[in-house]
N, C-alpha and C positions, 0 to 999 in steps of 0.2 A: 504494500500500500504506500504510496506517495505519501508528500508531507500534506497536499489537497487535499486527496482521499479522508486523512485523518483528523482533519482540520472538520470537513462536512459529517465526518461519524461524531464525532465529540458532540455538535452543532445539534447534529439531530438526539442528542438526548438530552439536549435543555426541555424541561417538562412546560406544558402552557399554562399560564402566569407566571412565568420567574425570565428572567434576564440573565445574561451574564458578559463579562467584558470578553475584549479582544484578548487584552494581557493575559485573562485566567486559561483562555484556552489552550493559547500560548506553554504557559506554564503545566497545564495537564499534561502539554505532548514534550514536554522537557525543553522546552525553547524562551526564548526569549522576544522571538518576531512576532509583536504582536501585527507590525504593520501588512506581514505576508497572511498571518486570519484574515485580516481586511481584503486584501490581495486577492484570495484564495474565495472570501464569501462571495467575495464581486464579481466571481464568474459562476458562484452558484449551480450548475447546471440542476439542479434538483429540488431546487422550490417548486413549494411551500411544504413540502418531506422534511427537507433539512432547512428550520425556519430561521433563517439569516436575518428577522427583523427582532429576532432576543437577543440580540446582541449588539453593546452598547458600548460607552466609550468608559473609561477607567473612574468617572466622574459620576457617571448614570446620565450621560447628554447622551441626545439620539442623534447619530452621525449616519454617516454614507448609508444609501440604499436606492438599490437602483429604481423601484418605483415611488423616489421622493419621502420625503423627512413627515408629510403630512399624513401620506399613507402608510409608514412604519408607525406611526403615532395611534394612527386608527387603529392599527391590526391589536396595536399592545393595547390598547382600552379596551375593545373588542376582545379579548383575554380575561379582563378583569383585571390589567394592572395603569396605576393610579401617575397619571405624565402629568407636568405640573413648568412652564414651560423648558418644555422639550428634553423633558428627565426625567427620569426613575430614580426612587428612592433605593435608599443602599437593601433596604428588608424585604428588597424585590428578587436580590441579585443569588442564582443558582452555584450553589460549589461540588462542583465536581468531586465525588468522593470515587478514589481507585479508579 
């Protein structure tokens, strides 16, 4: 598996309602790029499987997405998590156990 490949597996077990950053995925997979997650969500080929719109920036801002910051916004309210402008609260944020 590629570093993509593992980047989009991790991705898809963010649970719906929870967020998680670029950094922590990053960190899941032993790295420290969190800019190549970004990198890697942006070509996505597997949305909304692998839901690239949980994933946020180290702050809880809602950053890059290819169908717009207003529609990442929607999808995560449509979840049931609470954006406040253009961020999630940290008691949002999914940690990846093992």
């Amino acid at each position: 598996m590629n570093f993509n490949q593992k980047i989009w597996a991790f991705t898809a077990r963010i649970p719906k309602g929870q967020v998680t950053t670029y950094g922590a995925i990053a960190h899941a997979l032993g790295s420290r790029a969190y800019r190549a997650v970004g990198n890697a969500l942006r070509q996505n080929p597997y949305a909304p499987q692998v839901p690239c719109h949980r994933v946020v920036g180290s702050d809880g801002r809602l950053t890059g997405f290819a169908q717009g910051i207003a529609r990442k916004r929607q999808m995560l309210q449509a979840e049931g998590i609470p954006v406040s402008a253009d961020r999630v609260t940290v008691d949002q944020f999914y940690s990846f156990a093992g």
